[in-house]
C-alpha positions as CSV (number, residue, x, y, z in Angstrom):
1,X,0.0,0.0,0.0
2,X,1.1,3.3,-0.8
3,X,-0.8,6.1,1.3
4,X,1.2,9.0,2.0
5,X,0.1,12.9,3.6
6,X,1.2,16.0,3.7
7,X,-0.1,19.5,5.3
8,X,-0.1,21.8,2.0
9,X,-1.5,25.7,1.2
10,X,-2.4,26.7,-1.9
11,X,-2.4,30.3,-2.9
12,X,-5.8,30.3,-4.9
13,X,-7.2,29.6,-1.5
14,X,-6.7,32.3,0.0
15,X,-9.5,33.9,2.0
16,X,-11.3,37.5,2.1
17,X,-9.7,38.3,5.2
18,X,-6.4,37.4,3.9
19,X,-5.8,33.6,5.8
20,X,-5.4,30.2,4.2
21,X,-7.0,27.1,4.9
22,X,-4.9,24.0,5.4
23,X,-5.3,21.3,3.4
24,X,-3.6,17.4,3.9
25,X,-3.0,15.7,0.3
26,X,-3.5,12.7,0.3
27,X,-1.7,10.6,-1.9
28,X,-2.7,6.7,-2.6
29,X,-1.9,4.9,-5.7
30,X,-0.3,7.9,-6.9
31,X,-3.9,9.4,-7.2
32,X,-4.3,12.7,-5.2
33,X,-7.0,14.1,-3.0
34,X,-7.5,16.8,-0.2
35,X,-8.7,16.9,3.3
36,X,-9.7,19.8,4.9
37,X,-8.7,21.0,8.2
38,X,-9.6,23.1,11.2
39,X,-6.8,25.0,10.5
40,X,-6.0,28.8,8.9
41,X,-2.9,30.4,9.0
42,X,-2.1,33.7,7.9
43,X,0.6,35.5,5.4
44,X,3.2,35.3,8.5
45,X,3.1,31.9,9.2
46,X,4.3,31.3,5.5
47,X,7.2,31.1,4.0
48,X,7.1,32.9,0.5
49,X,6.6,29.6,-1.1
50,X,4.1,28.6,1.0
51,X,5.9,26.8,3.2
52,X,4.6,26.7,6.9
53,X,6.7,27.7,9.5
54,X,5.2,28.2,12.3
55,X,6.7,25.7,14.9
56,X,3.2,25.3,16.7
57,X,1.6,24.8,13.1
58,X,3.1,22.2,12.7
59,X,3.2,20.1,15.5
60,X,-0.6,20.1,15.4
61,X,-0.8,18.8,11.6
62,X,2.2,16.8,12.5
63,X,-0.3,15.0,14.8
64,X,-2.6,14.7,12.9
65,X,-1.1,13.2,10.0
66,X,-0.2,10.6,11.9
67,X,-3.2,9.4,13.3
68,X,-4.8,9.4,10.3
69,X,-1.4,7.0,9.2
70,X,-2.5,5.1,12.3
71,X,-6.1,4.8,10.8
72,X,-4.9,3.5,7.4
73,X,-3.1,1.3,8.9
74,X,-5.9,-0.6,10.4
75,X,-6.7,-1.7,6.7
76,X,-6.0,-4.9,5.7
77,X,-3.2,-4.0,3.0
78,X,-5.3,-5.7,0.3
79,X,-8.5,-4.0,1.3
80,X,-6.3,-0.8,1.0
81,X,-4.9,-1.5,-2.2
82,X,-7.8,-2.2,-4.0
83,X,-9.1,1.1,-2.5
84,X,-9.5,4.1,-4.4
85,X,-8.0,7.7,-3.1
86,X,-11.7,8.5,-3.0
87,X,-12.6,5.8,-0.7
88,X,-9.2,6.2,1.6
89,X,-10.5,10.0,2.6
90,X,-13.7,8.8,2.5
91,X,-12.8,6.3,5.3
92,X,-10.7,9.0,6.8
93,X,-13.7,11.6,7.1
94,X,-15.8,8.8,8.1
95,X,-14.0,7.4,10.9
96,X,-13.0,10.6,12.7
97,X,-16.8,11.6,12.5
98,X,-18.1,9.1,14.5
99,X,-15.6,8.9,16.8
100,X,-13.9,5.7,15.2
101,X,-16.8,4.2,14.6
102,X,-16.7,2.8,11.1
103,X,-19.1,4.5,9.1
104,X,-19.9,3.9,5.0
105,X,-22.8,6.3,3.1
106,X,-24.4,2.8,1.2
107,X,-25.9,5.0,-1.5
108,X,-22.6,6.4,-2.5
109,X,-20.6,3.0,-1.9
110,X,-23.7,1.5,-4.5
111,X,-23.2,4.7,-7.2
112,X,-19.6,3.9,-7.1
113,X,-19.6,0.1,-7.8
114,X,-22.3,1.3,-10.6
115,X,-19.2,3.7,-12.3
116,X,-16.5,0.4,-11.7
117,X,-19.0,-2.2,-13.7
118,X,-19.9,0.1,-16.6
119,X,-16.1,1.4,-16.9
120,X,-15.6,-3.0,-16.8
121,X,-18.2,-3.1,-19.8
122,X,-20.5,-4.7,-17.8
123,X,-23.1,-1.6,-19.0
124,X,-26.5,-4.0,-18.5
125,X,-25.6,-5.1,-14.7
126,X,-24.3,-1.3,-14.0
127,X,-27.8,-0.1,-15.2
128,X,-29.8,-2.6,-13.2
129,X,-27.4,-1.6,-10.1
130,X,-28.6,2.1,-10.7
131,X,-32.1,1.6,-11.2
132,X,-32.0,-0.4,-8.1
133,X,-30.5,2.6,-5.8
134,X,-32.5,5.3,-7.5
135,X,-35.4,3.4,-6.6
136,X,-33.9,2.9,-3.2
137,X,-33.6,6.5,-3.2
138,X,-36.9,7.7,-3.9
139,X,-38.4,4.9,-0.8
140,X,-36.3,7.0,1.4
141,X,-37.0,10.5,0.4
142,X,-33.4,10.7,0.8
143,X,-30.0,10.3,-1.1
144,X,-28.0,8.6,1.7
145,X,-28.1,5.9,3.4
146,X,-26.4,4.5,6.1
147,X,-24.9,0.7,5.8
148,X,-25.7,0.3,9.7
149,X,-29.5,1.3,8.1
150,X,-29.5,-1.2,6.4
151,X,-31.8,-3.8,9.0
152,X,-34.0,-6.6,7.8
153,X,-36.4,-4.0,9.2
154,X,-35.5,-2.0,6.5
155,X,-35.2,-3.9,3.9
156,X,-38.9,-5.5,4.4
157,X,-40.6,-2.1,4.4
158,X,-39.2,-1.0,1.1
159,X,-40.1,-5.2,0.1
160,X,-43.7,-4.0,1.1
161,X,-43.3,-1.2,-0.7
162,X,-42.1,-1.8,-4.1
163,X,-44.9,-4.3,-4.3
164,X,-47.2,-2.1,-3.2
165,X,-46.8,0.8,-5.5
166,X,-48.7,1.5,-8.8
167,X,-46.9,1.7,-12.2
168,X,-45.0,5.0,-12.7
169,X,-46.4,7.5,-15.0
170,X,-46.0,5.9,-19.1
171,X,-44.2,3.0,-17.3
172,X,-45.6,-0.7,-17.1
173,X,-45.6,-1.8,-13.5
174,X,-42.7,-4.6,-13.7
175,X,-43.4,-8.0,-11.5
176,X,-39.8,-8.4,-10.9
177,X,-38.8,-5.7,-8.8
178,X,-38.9,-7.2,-5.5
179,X,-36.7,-9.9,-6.4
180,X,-34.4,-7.9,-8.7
181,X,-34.1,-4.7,-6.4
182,X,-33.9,-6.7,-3.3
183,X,-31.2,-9.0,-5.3
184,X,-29.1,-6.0,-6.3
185,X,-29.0,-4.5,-2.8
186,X,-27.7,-7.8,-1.5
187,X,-25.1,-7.7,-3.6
188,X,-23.8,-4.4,-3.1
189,X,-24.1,-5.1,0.6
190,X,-21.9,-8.2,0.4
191,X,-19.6,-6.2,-1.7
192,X,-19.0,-3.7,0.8
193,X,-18.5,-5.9,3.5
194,X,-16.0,-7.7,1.6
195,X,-14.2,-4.0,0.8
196,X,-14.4,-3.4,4.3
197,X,-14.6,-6.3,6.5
198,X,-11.1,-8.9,6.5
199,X,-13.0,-11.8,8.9
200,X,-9.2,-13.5,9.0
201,X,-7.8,-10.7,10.8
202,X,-10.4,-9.9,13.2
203,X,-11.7,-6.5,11.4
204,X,-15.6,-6.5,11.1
205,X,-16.5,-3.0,10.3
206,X,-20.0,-3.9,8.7
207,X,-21.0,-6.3,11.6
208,X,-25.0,-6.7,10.3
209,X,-25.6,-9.6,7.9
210,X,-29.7,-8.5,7.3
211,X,-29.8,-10.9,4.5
212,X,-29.3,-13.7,7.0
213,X,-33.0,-13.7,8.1
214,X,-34.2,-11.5,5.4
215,X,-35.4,-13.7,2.3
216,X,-35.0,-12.1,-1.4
217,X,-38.5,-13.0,-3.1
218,X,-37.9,-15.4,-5.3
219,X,-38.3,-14.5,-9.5
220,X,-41.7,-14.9,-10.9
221,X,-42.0,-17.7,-13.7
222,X,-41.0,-15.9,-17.2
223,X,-43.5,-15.1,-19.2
224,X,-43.8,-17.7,-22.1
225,X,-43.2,-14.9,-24.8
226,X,-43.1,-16.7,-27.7
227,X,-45.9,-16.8,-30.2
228,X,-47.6,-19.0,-32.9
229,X,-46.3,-20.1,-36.7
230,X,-49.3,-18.0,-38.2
231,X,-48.7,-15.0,-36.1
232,X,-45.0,-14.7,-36.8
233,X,-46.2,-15.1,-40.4
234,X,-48.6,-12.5,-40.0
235,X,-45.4,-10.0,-39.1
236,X,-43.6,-10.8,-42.0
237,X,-47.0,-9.9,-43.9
238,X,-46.5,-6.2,-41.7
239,X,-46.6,-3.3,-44.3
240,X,-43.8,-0.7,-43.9
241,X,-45.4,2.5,-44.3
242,X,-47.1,2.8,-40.9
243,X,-45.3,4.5,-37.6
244,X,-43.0,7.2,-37.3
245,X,-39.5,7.9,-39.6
246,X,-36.8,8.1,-37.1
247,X,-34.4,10.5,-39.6
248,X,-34.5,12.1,-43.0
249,X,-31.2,9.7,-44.1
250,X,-32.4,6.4,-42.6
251,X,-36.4,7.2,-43.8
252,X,-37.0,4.0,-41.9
253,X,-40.7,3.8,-40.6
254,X,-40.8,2.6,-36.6
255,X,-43.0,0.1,-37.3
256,X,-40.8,-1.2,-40.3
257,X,-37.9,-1.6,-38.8
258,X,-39.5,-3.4,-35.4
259,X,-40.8,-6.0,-37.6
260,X,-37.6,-6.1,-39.6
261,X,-35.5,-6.8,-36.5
262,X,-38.0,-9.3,-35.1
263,X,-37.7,-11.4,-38.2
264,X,-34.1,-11.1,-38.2
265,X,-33.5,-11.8,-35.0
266,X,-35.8,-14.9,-35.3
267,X,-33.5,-15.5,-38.4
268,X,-30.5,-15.2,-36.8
269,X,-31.5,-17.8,-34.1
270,X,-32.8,-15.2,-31.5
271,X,-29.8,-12.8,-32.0
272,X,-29.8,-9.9,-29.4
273,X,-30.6,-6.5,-30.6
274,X,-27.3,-5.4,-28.5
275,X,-25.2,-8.0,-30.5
276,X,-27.0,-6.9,-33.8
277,X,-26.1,-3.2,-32.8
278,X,-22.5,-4.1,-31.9
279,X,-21.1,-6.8,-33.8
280,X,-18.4,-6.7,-36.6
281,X,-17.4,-9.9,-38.2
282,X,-19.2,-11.2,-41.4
283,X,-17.5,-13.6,-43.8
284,X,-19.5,-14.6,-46.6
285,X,-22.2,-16.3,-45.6
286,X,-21.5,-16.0,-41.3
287,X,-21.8,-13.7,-38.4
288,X,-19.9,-14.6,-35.7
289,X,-20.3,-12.0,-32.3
290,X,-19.6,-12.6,-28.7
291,X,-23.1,-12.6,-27.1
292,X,-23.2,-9.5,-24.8
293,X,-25.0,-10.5,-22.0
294,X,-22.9,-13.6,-20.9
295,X,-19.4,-12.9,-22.7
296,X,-18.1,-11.9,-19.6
297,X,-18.7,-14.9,-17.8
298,X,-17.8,-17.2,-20.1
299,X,-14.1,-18.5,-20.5
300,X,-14.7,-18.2,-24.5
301,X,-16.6,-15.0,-23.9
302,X,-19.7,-16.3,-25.0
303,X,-18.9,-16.6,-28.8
304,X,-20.6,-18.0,-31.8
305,X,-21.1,-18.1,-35.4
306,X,-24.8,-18.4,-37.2
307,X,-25.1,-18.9,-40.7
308,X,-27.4,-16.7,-43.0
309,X,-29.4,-18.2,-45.0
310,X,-30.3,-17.3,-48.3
311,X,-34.1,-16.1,-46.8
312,X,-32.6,-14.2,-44.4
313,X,-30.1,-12.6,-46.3
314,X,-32.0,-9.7,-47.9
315,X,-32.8,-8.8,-44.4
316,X,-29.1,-8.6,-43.4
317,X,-28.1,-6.7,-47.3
318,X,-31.0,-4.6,-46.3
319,X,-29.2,-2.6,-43.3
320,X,-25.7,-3.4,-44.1
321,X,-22.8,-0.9,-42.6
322,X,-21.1,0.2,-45.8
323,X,-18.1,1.8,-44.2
324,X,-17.1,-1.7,-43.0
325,X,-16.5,-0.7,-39.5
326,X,-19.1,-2.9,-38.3
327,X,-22.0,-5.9,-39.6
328,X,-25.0,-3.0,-39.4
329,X,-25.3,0.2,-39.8
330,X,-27.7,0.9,-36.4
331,X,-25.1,2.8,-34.7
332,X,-24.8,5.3,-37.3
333,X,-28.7,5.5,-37.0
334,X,-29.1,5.4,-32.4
335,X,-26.6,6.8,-30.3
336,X,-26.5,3.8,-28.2
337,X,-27.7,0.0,-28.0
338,X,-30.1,0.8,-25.1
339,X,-32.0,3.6,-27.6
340,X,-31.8,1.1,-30.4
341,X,-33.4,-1.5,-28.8
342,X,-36.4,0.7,-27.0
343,X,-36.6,1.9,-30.6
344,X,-37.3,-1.6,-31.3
345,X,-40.0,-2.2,-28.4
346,X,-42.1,0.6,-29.3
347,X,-42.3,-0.2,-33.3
348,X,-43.3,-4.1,-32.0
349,X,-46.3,-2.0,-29.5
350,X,-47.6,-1.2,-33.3
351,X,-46.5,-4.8,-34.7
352,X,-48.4,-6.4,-32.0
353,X,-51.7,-4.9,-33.2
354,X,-52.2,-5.6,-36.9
355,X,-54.6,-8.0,-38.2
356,X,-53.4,-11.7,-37.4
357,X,-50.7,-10.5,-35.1
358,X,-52.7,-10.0,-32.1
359,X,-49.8,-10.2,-29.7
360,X,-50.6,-7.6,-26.7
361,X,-47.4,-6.0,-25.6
362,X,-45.1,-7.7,-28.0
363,X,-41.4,-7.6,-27.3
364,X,-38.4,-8.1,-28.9
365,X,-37.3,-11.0,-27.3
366,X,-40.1,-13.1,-27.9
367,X,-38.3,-13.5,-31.4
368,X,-35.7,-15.8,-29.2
369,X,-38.0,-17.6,-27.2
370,X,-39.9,-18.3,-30.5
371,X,-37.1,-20.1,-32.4
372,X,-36.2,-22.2,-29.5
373,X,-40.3,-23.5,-29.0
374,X,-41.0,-23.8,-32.5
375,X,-37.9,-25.8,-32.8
376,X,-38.1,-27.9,-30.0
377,X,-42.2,-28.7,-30.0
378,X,-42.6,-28.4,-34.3
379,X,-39.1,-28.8,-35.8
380,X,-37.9,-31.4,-32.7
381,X,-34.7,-30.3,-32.7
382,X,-33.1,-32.1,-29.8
383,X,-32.2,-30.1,-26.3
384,X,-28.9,-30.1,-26.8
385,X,-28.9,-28.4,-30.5
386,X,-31.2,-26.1,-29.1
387,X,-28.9,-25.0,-25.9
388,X,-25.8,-24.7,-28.4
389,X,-27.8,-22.7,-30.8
390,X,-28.8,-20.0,-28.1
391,X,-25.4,-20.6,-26.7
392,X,-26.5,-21.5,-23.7
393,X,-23.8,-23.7,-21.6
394,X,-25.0,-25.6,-18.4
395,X,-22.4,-26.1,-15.8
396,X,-21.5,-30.0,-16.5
397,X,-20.5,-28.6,-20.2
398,X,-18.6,-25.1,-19.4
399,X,-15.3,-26.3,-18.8
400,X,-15.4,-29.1,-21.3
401,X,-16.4,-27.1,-24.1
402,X,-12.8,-25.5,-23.5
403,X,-11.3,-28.1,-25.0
404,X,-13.5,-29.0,-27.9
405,X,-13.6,-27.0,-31.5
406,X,-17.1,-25.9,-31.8
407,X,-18.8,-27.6,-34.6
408,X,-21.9,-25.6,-36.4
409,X,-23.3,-27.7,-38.7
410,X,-26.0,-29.0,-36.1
411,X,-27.1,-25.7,-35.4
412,X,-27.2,-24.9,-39.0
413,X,-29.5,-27.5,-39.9
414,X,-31.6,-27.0,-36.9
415,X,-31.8,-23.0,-37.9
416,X,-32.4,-23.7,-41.7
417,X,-35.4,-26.5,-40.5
418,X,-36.8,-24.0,-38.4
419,X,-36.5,-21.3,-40.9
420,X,-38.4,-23.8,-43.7
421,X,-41.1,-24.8,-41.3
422,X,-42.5,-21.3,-41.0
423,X,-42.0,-20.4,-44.7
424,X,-39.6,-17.5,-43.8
425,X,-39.4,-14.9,-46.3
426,X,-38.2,-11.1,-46.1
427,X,-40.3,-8.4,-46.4
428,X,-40.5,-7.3,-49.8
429,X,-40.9,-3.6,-49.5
């Protein structure tokens, strides 16, 4: 651990009545921060570089430098080196505050681990981490929290409450929220008590363990989302010219492209619209993308290669990304994936309700879940095929898998069966 201090003045703070305030730099990781002090000193206690040399001065920050060494050192060194400067003063500030009792704003330790997972690429599980505390925050009326708050008291009252409260305005009241929210805030609670707790030397900062006795509802059953051979038929029957154009270069109705991306999703064996949006290899007659959503806990990052075939191919022509740079061109058309994908959602609201469609609410991923039922209970593709195809791996399979060359050719067959049973065809527009 590297954690070093030292009193400093600055001249740009430099009050009205002419004194300074006394700062201590902190240095950790070769990362700098300030803490303040209780401490002025005036043009004559300076030395013209700023220097302090007043005897007395000194002694006091002298002092206090090293108790707040002392403090530091109370951290287990690899606690302390995984710690930001950030976190250091705000242990610092903490501790003196309550009179060395350890204190930790849980709010601010959650908004934190949300910057860490997004800046590790893990965008989705940041999101459902901030959702999560800003929902957190508005049970409380308040934005901080403090981890000794956090009681199975607590946490069944907001429970009671997320269940109890009606949908938000233009929002669809979700049924996973208690489990999800709940779920998150368990997590971020065990996080910080492994920052901050080091069980092996005796330090138990965060002595509560809520979760203990408190039970995280369980996840409601998923919705079976998939839908019938004649409706999925029906959407590739969907006329273009209905909806909103989303730009003057890309005159792409909403409606249009929803139903485009549903059918090539359900072409591309239930391909993402996040994977769609980001991937970038396409030889001839293959895209192969590392699935977003599992790639980074996966020891071959999730990757896999789906053949297009020649009924989905004017599909995949259709919004081709002529610079190259990547498979389609929906970045140049939606800032993010995220805006592409609620794009998406909204076109399949107006999808769902044409004639022989009749899907209430349809969504995006219901193009996924329809592959894998129509091919296991029409085409009878066998389990396994189907798991590979949606490249799913079980646990028995993950670390075998390691050692074997994937093999494609089942999943193509099983895709191009699928594909023939339905009578897929592009939109001819």
């Amino acid at each position: 651990m590297s954690t070093t201090f030292k009193a400093v003045v600055y001249a740009h703070h430099r009050k009205e009545d002419g004194t300074y305030n006394v700062k201590i730099r902190v240095t950790h990781n070769r990362k700098r921060k300030h803490l303040p002090t209780s401490i002025f000193v005036t043009k004559e206690d300076l030395t013209r570089g700023l220097k302090i040399k007043n005897a007395q001065v000194n002694d006091t920050l002298k002092r206090n430098i090293e108790n707040y060494q002392k403090i530091v050192a109370t951290l287990p060194i690899e606690r302390a080196n995984a710690m930001s400067v950030e976190q250091i003063v705000d242990y610092l500030q903490n501790y003196n505050k309550n009179n060395g009792i350890f204190e930790l704003d849980f709010i601010a330790f959650g908004r934190q681990v949300v910057e860490e997972t997004r800046a590790a690429g893990r965008a989705g599980t940041a999101r459902s981490y901030e959702t999560t505390l800003n929902s957190l925050v508005r049970y409380l009326k308040r934005d901080t929290l403090s981890i000794h708050e956090v009681t199975v008291k607590l946490l069944t009252d907001y429970c009671n409450w997320l269940i109890e409260q009606p949908a938000r305005p233009n929002r669809v009241k979700g049924e996973r929220a208690p489990s999800s929210y709940l779920g998150n805030i368990r997590i971020l609670h065990n996080k910080a008590k492994a920052m901050y707790n080091d069980e092996d030397a005796g330090v138990i900062r965060i002595p509560l363990s809520p979760f203990k006795r408190f039970q995280v509802p369980r996840q409601p059953l998923t919705r079976k989302r998939s839908i019938t051979i004649e409706q999925l038929q029906a959407i590739m029957r969907v006329p273009r010219r209905v909806g909103y154009q989303n730009c003057k270069k890309y005159p792409t109705s909403r409606q249009e492209l929803a139903r485009d991306m549903f059918l090539l999703s359900f072409g591309l064996i239930g391909m993402n619209s996040v994977d769609l949006y980001n991937c970038t290899i396409i030889e001839g007659d293959r895209i192969t993308y590392q699935r977003t959503k599992t790639s980074s806990r996966r020891a071959d990052h999730a990757t896999i290669s789906v053949k297009i075939e020649p009924c989905v191919m004017p599909l995949v022509e259709k919004y081709r990304d002529r610079t190259g740079k990547r498979v389609f061109d929906f970045y140049q058309r939606y800032t993010t994936a995220s805006g592409f994908n609620g794009y998406i959602n909204r076109g399949l609201k107006l999808v769902g309700k044409m004639e022989g469609v009749g899907v209430e609410d349809l969504e995006f991923y219901a193009a996924r879940h329809t592959w894998a039922t129509l091919a296991r209970n029409k085409a009878k593709v066998d389990k396994a095929t189907i798991h590979e195809a949606l490249n799913h791996v079980d646990e028995q399979m993950r670390v075998t898998d390691i050692y074997i060359d994937r093999d494609y050719s089942q999943q193509d067959a099983a895709n191009k069966r699928v594909l023939a049973l339905v009578g897929f065809t592009a939109p001819q527009d």
